[in-house]
N, C-alpha and C positions, 0 to 999 in steps of 0.2 A: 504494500500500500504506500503509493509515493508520498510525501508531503507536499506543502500546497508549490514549490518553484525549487529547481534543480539547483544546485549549491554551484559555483564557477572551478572547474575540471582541471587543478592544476599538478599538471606533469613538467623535469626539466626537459625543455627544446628536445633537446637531442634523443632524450627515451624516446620521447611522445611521437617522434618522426620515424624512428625506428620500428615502432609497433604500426602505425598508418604504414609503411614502404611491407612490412613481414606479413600485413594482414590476409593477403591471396593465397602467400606460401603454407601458411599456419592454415588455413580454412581448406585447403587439397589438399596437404597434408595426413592432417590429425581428425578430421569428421566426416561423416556420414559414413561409417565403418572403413575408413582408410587403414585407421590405424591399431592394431591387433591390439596395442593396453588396453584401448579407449576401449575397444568394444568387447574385450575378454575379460577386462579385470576394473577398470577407472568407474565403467556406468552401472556395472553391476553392484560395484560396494558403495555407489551411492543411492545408487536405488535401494538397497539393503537399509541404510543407514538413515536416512528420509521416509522410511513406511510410518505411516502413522502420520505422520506430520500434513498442517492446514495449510500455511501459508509457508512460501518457501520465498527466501533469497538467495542470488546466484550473483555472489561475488565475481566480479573479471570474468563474466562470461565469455566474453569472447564473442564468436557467433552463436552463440545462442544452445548448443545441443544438450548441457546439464539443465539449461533453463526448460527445455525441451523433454526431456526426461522426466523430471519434476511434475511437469504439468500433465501428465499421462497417468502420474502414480493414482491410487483409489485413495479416495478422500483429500486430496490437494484442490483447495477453492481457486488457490493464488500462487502464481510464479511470478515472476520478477526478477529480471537480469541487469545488471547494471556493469558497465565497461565504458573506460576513455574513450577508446579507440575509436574514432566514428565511420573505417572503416569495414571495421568488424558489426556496427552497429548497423550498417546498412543490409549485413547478410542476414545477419540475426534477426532484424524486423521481415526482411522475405519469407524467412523461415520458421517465422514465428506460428503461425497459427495464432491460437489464443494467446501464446506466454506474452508479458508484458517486456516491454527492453526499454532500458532509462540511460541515457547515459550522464554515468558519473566516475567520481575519483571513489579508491579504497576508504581511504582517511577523512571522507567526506561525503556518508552515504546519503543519498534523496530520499531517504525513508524517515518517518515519524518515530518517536520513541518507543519499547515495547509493539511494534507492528508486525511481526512474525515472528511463528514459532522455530522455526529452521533457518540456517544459513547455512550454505554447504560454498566450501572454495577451495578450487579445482584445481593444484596448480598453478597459484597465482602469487602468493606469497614471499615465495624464491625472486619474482618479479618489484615490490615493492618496495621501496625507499623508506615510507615513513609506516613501518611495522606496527610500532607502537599508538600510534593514531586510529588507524586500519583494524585493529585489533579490538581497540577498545569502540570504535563506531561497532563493529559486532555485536560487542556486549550492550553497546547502545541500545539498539533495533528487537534483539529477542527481547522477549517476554519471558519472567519469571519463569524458569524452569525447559524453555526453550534449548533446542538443539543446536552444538557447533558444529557441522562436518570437515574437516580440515584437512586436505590431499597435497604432501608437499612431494615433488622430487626429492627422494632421501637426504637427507643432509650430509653423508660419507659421500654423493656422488659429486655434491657441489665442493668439496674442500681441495680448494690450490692444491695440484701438484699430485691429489690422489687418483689412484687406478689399478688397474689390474696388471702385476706384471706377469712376463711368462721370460725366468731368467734359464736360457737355454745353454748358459756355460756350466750354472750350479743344479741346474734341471731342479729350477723350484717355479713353483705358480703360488701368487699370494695378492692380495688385495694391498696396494698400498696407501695409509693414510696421511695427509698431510700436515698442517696446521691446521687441526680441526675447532680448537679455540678462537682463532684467530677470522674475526668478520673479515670479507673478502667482497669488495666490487666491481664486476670485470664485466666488458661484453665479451660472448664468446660468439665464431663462425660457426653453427650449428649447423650448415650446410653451405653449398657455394654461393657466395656473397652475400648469404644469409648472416646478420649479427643479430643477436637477443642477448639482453643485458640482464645476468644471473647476481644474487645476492648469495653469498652463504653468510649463514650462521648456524650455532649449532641450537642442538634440539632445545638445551634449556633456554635459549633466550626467546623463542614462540610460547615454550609452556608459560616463563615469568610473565610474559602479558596476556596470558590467556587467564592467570589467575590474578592479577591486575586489574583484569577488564570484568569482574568478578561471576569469572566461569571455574570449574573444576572438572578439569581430566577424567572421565567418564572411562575410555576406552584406547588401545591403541594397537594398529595393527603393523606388520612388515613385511609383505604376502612376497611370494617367491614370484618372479618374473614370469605371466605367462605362455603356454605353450608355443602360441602364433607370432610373441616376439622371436622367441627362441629359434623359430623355424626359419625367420628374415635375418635372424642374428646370430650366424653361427661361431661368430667368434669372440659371442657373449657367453655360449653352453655351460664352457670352465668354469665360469663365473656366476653360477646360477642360486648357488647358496648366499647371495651380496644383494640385497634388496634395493630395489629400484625406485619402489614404493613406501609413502609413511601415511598410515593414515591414522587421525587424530579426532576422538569425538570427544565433545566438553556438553557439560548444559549449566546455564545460568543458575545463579543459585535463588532460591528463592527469598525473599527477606518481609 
């Protein structure tokens, strides 16, 4: 349920251009079943994790397809996507059917206080600047007792420097980790002349403003990579025990 005027959508220049130039890449990509997470593992556990739930918010939507999801579940009155990017926002209104699409900033959501019972965000977080804003608009919008659903890129995948080696002179394979303490702000080439600008931090610094924004850590999952990546990615196999995926549910507390 938006509020009565959309709050002013500020990203720095250069993110905000970079998400508008990646919006085509990321929409063939990663939806309408392109992409084996999306459709084997990312929508299922949020469709899992949103049963029940009336009114749903869909942080950094994107184009629209968790907003999209949401609005199909039984007993969902209200969806509601909200995203910067107004290229993304133009797919997302095509593709919307009924879902609502707003566009806004994380740390500045167009939503009224207590106005839904779910938030679910997909993958967006790793993206974000001002965490602790973002986090606590969250806790803003739900209602007492309301649902966080919370899907980050692992936090072992984003830390400088870490990966998987394969040391062929000592014939060892191991996961290496980097500065995993250490916040990190980098763009990286995610594909050819593709940049997307990643944040790491680690996991305590989501939970501290998750219980900041006065939610508490309900659940948390670290699902093994599934099988249709594995099959696109065979020189991820080795590597299959190193989760790819974090998922994190909070609910507000009630007072």
């Amino acid at each position: 349920m938006p509020g009565d005027s959309s709050p002013a959508v500020h990203l720095p220049p250069e993110v905000a251009q970079l998400w508008e130039a990646n919006a085509a890449w990321w929409t063939e990509q990663f939806t309408e079943g392109a992409d084996p997470e999306y459709a084997e593992q990312i929508l299922p556990t949020v469709a899992r994790h949103l049963a029940g739930a009336r009114r749903v918010l869909d942080v950094g939507c994107g184009e629209g397809q968790v907003s999209r999801l949401a609005a199909r579940l039984e007993g969902v009155d209200l969806s509601v996507g909200v995203d910067p990017t107004w290229q993304m926002l133009q797919v997302a209104r095509r593709r919307a059917g009924t879902t609502g699409i707003v566009q806004g900033g994380a740390a500045a959501l167009p939503l009224r206080d207590a106005s839904v019972d779910a938030v679910v965000a997909c993958l967006v977080f790793e993206h974000v600047e001002a965490v602790d804003e973002a986090i606590a608009e969250v806790g803003r919008v739900l209602s007492p007792g309301g649902r966080f659903v919370f899907l980050l890129n692992h936090p072992l995948l984003q830390v400088p420097e870490s990966g998987w080696i394969d040391d062929t002179i000592l014939g060892e394979q191991y996961w290496r980790i980097g500065a995993y303490l250490r916040e990190d702000h980098r763009v990286e080439e995610v594909a050819k002349n593709v940049w997307v600008p990643f944040i790491h931090r680690p996991l305590s610094r989501y939970v501290a403003a998750i219980v900041s924004a006065g939610m508490v850590v309900t659940g948390m999952e670290e699902p093994a990579p599934p099988a249709g990546f594995l099959a696109l990615a065979s020189e991820y196999v080795d590597a299959a025990t190193i989760p790819r995926l974090l998922v994190l549910r909070s609910e507000k507390l009630r007072t």
